[in-house]
C-alpha positions as CSV (number, residue, x, y, z in Angstrom):
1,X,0.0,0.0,0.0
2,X,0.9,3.5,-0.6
3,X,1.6,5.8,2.0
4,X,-1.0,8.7,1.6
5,X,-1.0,12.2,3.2
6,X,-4.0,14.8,3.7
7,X,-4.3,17.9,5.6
8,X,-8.0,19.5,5.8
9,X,-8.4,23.0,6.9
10,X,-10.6,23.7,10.1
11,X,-10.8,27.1,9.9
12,X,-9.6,30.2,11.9
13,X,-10.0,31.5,15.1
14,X,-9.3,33.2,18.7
15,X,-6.9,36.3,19.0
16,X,-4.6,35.4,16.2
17,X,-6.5,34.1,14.1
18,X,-4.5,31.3,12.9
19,X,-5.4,28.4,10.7
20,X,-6.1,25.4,12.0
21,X,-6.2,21.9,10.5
22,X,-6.0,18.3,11.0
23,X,-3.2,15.8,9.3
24,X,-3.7,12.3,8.7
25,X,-1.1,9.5,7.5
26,X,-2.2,6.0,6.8
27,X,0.0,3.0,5.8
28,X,-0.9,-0.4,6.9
29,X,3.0,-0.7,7.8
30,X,1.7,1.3,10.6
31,X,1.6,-0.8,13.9
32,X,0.8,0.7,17.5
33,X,3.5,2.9,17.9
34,X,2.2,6.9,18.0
35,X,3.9,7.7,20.5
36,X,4.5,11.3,20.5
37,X,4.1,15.0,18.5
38,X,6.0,18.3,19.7
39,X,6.1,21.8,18.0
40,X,9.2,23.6,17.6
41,X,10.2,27.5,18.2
42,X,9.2,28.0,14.6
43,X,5.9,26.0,15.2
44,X,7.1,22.9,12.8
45,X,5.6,20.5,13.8
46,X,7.0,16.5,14.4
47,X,5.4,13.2,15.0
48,X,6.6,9.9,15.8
49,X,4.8,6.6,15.1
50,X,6.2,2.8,14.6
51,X,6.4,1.6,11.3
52,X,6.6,-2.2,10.3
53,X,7.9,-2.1,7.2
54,X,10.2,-0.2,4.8
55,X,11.5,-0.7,1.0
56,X,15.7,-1.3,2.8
57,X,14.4,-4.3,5.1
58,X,11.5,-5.7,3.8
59,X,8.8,-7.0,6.2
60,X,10.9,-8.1,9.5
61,X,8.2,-8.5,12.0
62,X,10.2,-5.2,13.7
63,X,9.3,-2.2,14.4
64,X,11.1,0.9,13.0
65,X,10.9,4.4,14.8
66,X,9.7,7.1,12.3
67,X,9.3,11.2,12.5
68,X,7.7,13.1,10.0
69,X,7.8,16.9,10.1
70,X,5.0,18.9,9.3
71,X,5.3,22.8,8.4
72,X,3.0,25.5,10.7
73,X,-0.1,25.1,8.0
74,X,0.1,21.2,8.7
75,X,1.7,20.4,5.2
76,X,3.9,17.5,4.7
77,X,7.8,18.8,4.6
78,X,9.5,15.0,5.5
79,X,9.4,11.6,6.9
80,X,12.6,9.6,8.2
81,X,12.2,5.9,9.2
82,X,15.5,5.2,11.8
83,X,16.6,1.3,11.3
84,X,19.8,-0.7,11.6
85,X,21.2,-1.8,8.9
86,X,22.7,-5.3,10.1
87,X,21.5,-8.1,10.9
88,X,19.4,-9.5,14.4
89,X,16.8,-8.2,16.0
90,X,16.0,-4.5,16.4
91,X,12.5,-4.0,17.8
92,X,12.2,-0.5,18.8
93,X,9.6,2.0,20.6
94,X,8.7,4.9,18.2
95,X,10.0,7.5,20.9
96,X,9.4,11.1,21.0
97,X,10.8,13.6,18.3
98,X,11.7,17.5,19.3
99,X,13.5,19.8,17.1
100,X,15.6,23.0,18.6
101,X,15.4,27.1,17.2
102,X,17.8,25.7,14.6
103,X,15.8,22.8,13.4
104,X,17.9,20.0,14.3
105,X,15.5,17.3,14.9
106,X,15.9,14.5,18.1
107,X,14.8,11.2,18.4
108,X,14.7,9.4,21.7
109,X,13.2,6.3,21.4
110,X,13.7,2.7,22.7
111,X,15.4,-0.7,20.7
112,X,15.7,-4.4,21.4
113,X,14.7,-4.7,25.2
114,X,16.3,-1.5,26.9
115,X,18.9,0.2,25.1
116,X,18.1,4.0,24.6
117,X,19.1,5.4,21.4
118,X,19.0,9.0,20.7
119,X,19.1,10.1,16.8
120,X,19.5,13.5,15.1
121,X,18.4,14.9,11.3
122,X,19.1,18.4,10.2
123,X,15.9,20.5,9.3
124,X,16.3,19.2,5.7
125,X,15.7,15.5,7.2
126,X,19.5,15.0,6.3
127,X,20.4,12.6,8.8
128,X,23.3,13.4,11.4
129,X,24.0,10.9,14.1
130,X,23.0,8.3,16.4
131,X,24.3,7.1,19.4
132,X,23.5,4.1,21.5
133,X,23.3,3.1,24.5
134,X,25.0,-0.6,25.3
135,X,23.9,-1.4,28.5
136,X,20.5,-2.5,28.0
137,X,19.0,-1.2,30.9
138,X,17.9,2.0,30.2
139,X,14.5,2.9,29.3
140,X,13.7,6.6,27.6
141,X,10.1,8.3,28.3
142,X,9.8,11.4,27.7
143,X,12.3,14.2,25.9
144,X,12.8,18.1,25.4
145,X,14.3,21.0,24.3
146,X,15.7,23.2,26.3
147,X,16.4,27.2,25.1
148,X,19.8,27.0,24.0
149,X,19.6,24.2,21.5
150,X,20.1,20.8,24.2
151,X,18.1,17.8,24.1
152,X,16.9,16.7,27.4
153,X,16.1,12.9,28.3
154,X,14.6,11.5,30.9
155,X,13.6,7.3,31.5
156,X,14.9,5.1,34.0
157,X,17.6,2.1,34.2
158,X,16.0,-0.8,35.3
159,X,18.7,-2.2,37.0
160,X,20.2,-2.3,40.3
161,X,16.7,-1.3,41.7
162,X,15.1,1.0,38.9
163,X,17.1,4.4,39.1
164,X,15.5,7.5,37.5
165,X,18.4,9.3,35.0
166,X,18.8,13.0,32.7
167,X,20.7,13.5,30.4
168,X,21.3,16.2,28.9
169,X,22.8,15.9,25.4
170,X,24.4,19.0,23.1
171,X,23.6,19.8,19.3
172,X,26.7,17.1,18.0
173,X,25.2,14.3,20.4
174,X,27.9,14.4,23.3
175,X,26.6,14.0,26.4
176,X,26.3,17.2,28.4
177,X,25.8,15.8,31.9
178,X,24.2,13.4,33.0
179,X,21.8,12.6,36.6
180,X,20.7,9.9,38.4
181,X,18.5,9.2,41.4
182,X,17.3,6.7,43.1
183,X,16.1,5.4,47.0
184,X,18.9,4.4,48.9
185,X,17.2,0.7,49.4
186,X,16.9,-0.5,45.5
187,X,14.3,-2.6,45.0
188,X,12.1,-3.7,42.0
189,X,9.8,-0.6,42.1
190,X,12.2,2.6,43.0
191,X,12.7,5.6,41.2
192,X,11.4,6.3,37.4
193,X,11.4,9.8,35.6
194,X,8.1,9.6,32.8
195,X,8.2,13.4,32.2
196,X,10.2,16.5,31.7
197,X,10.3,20.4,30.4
198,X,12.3,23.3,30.4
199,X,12.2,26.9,30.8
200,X,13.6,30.0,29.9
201,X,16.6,29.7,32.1
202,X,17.1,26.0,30.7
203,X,15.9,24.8,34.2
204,X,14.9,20.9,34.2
205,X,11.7,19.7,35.3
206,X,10.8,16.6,36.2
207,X,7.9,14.1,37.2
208,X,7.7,10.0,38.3
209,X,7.9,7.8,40.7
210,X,9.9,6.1,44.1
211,X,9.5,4.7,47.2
212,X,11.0,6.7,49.9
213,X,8.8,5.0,52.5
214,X,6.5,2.4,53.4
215,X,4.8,0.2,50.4
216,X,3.8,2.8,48.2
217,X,5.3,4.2,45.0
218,X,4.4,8.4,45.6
219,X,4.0,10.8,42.9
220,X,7.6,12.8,42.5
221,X,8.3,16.0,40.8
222,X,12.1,17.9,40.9
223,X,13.2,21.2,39.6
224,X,17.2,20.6,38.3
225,X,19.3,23.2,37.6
226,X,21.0,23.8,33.9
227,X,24.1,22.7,35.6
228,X,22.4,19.6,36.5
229,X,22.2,20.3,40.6
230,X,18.7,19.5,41.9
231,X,16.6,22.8,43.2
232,X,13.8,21.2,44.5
233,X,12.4,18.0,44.7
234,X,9.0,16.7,46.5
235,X,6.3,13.7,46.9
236,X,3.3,13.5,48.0
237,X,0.8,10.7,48.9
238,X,-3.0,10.3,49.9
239,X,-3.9,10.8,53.7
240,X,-6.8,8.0,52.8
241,X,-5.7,6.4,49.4
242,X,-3.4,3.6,50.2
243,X,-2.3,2.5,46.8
244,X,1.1,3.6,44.1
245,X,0.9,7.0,42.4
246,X,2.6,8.0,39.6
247,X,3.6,11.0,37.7
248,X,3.1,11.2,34.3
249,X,3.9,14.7,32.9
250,X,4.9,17.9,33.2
251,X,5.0,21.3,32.4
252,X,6.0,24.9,33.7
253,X,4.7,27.9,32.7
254,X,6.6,31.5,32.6
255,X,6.3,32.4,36.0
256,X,8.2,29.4,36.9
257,X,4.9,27.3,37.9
258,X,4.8,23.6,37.7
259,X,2.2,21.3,36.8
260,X,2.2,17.8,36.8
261,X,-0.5,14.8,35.8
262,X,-0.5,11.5,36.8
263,X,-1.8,8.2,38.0
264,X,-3.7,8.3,41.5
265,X,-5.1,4.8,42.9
266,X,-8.1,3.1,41.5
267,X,-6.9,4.3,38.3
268,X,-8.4,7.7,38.7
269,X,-6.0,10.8,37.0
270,X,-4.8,13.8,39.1
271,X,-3.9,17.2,38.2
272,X,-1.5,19.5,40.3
273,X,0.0,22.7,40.8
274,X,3.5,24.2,42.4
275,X,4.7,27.1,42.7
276,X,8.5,28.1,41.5
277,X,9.7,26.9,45.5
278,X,7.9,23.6,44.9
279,X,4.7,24.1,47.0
280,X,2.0,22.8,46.3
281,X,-0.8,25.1,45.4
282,X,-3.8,22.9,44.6
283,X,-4.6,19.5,43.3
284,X,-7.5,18.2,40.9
285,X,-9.1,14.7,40.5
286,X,-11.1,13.0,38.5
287,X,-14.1,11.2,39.8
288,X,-13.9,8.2,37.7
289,X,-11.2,5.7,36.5
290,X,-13.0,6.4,32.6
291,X,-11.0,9.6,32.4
292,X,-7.2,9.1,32.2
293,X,-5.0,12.6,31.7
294,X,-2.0,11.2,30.2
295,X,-0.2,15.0,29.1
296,X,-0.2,18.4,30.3
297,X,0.9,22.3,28.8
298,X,0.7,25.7,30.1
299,X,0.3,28.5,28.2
300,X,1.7,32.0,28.8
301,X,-1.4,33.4,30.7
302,X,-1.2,30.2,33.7
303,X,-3.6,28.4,31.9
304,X,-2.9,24.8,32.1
305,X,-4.5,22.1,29.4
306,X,-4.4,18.0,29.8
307,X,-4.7,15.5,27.1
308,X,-5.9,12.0,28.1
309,X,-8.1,8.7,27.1
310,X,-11.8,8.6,28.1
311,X,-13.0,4.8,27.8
312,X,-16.5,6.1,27.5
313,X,-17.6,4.1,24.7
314,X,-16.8,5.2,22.1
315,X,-13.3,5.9,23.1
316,X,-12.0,9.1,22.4
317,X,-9.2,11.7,23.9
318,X,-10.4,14.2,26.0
319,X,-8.7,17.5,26.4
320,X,-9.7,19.9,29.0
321,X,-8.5,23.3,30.1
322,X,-7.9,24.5,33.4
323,X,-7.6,27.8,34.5
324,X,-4.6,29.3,36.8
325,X,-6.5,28.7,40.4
326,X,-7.6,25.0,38.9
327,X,-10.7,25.8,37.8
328,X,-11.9,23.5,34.7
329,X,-12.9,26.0,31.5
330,X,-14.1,23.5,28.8
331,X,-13.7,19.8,28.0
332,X,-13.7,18.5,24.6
333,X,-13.4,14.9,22.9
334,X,-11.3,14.2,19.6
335,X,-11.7,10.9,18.0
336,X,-13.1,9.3,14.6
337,X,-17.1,9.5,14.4
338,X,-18.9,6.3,15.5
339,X,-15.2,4.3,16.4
340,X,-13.0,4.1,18.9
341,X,-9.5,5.9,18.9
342,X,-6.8,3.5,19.5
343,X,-5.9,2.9,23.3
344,X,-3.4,5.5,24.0
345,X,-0.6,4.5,27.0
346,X,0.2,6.4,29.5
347,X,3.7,6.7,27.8
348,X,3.0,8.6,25.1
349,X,3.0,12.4,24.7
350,X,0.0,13.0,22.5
351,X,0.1,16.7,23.3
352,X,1.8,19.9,23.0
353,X,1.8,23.7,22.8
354,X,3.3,26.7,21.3
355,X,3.8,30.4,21.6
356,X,0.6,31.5,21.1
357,X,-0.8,29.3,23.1
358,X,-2.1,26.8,20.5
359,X,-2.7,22.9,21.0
360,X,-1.2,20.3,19.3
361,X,-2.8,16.6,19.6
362,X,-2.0,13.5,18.1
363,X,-3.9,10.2,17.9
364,X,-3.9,6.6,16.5
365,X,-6.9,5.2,14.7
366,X,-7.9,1.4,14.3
367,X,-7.2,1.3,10.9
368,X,-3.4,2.1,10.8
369,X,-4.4,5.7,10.2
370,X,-2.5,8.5,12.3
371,X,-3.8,11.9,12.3
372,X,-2.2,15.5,14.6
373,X,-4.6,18.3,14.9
374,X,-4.3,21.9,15.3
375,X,-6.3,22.9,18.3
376,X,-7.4,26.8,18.9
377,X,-6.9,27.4,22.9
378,X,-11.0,28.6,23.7
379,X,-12.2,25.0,22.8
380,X,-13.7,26.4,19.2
381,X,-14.3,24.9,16.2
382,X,-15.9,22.0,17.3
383,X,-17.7,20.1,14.7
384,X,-17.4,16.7,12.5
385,X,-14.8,17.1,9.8
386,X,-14.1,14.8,6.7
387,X,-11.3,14.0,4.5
388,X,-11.8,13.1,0.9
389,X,-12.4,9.4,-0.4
390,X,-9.0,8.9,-1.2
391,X,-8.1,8.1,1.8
392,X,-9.7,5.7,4.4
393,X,-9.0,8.0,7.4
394,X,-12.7,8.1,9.1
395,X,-14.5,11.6,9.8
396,X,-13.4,13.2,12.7
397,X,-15.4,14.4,15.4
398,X,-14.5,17.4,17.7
399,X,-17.0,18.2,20.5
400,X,-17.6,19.4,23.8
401,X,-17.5,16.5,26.7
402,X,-18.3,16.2,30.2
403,X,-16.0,15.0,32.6
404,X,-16.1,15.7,37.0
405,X,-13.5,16.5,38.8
406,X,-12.7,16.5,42.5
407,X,-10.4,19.2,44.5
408,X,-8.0,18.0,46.9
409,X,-7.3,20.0,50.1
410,X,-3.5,20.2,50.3
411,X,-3.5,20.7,53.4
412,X,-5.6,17.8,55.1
413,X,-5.6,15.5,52.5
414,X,-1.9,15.1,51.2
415,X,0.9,14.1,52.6
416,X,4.4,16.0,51.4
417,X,7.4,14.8,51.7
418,X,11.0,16.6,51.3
419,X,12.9,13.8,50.4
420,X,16.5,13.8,51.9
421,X,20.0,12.6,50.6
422,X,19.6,9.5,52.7
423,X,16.0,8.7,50.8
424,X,16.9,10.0,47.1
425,X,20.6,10.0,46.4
426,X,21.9,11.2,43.3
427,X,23.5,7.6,41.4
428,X,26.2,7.2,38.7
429,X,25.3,6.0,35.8
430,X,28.6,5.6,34.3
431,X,28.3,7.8,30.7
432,X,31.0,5.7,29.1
433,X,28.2,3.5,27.2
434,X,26.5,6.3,25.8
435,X,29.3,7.6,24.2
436,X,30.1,5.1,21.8
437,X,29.0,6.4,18.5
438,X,27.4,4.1,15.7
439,X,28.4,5.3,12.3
440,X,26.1,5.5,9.3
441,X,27.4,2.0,8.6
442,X,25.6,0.7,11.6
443,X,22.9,3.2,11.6
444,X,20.7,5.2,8.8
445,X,18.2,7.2,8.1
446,X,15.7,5.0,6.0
447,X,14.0,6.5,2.5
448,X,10.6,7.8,3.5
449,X,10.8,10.6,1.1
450,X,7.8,12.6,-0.2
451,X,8.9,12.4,-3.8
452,X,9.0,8.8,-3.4
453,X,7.2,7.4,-0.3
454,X,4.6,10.0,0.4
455,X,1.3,10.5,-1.9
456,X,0.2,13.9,-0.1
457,X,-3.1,14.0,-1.5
């Protein structure tokens, strides 16, 4: 099959005015791998999704991680498949894609159990470098950009007790510095970092998981410095919810507030906000395990937004916006009329934001269809929106939802927690496997060209 392209125009709307659109791909190479989409300083936009076959291998049975790069009006500029070139297995995790103000495009993603492998094109899709982690143990999440061109990962290594790591990685691929943390008791459950973003200082933030105490797994969020020193770090668990928590993302916004989402017990979502000193401000829940928020952004006014699943049959995203003291503004679903989106892990980064404030969201359809819209901020342009019969991507419906939310007193309900050198201690991760380079002889960048893979339509 052909791999078709289409971009339909939603209109224009709020303050700017800008265009607004929705993208869809469709291969049936494509597998279950949409893992992420991110918008650059020049509002490019990339997306990552898992392809299962290209013309250089053949059909393998693996799973190559893939980026195309779409330009601010949600035209096709690019596609690059990243696969290895000998023989043996080479599974890999479609990753997460950001590009810097210069355009140089990163791919973080995941190959053949737990080796992290970051790659980089130029903004031409000219492809750069890779390197490669050896050790096997080390599992990438989430990824950014941080203000002065570095690429920021965050995942854990699974061994020796599960140790949360950053690195922080230059323009060439050399490893910047590198962090690692983890409780001072390894176990099978300790310390994993799922999310991270930057500021304007090229501060770190980051949110996960460890056990400093007792049974559970608490909800941890850390501000580290662009020198790599931590700032802040804190936990928190239920007074009344005995059960693991788990935080999935985060964002600040340009007063230096942090928000983070994640998983609270019986699988219920919860939303909170710090301050730049790490206090917590307020916290949100939702009322039902339906509703999962799997991403959060914050736009330049303290508005904060979360992407998520909602199981309600049929199963769509849900994207709500929250104002700066937590009060909910609108909630919308995105998903194809009559059919479920594809189930969306808690993994993936299926949103993201840019300047002015605009949404980004990108989802996988049953059919091996991938689409990334172009969300105004007010929750407008709602409606059901088609594509043309040449390709099989269903209509798209965009509508306002319902979903309840609980508050959580911060100060009754919550227990904080500080943790100390002897609960989270900083752990060497010994860089020297990172920074063995694989050469284009190893390595590639795969033909997925639009002038001879792509039919934009």
């Amino acid at each position: 099959m052909d791999i078709i392209s289409q971009t339909i125009a939603l209109g224009s709307s709020g303050a700017t005015e800008d265009d607004y659109w929705i993208f869809t791909i469709e291969d049936d190479q494509y597998y279950d791998g949409a893992n992420g989409v991110s918008v650059d300083p020049n509002d490019n936009v990339y997306s990552t999704l898992l392809r299962r076959e290209i013309p250089e291998k053949g059909s393998t049975g693996y799973g190559y991680p893939t980026v195309v790069k779409l330009d601010s009006s949600g035209v096709l500029q690019w596609g690059r498949t990243l696969y290895h070139s000998g023989s043996g297995a080479e599974d890999s995790k479609a990753g997460i894609a950001h590009a810097n103000s210069s355009g140089t495009v990163y791919l973080a993603s995941k190959r053949a159990g737990s080796v992290f492998e970051n790659a980089i094109w130029n903004s031409s899709g000219t492809f750069q470098s890779v390197k490669d982690s050896d050790a096997n143990t080390e599992r990438v999440y989430d990824c950014s950009c941080d203000s002065s061109g570095n690429y920021i990962a965050v995942g854990a290594d699974v061994s020796n007790g599960q140790a949360g790591f950053i690195y922080k990685i230059a323009s060439n691929n050399t490893v910047t510095w590198e962090r690692g943390f983890k409780t001072t008791s390894p176990n099978t459950r300790g310390t994993k970092f799922y999310g991270v973003d930057t500021d304007s200082s090229d501060n770190v933030y980051v949110s996960g998981k460890t056990k400093i105490s007792g049974p559970y797994d608490a909800f941890l969020v850390a501000k580290i410095s662009s020198s790599g020193s931590t700032t802040w770090q804190t936990t928190f668990l239920e007074n009344t919810a005995n059960n693991d928590y788990l935080g999935r993302d985060v964002a600040v916004d340009s007063s230096g507030n942090v928000f983070a989402v994640g998983i609270a017990p019986g699988s219920e979502s919860i939303l909170v906000k710090y301050n730049s000193s790490g206090t917590m401000q307020w916290a949100r829940k939702t009322d039902n395990g339906d509703i999962a928020m799997i991403n959060v952004v914050a736009d330049g006014d303290g508005n904060v937004y979360t992407c998520g699943r909602d199981s309600r049959s049929p199963y769509h995203l849900l994207i709500m916006k929250f104002n700066s003291s937590g009060t909910q503004q609108w909630v919308r679903k995105l998903g194809p009329s009559g059919t479920n989106v594809r189930n969306q892990s808690y993994l993936d980064s299926i949103m993201d934001i840019d300047s002015d404030g605009n949404l980004y969201i990108q989802a996988l359809l049953g059919g091996y269809q991938m689409i990334v819209a172009k969300l105004p901020n007010d929750g407008s342009l709602t409606g059901t929106y088609s594509f043309s019969s040449n390709v099989t991507t269903p209509d798209i419906v965009y509508a306002s939802q319902t979903a309840t939310m609980s508050s959580l007193d911060v100060e009754n309900d919550i227990t904080h927690t500080v943790p100390t050198s002897s609960q989270l201690s900083n752990y060497d991760l010994n860089l020297s496997h990172l920074n063995g380079d694989f050469s284009s002889a190893t390595y590639t960048s795969a033909r997925y060209d639009t002038e001879t893979d792509i039919i934009s339509d």
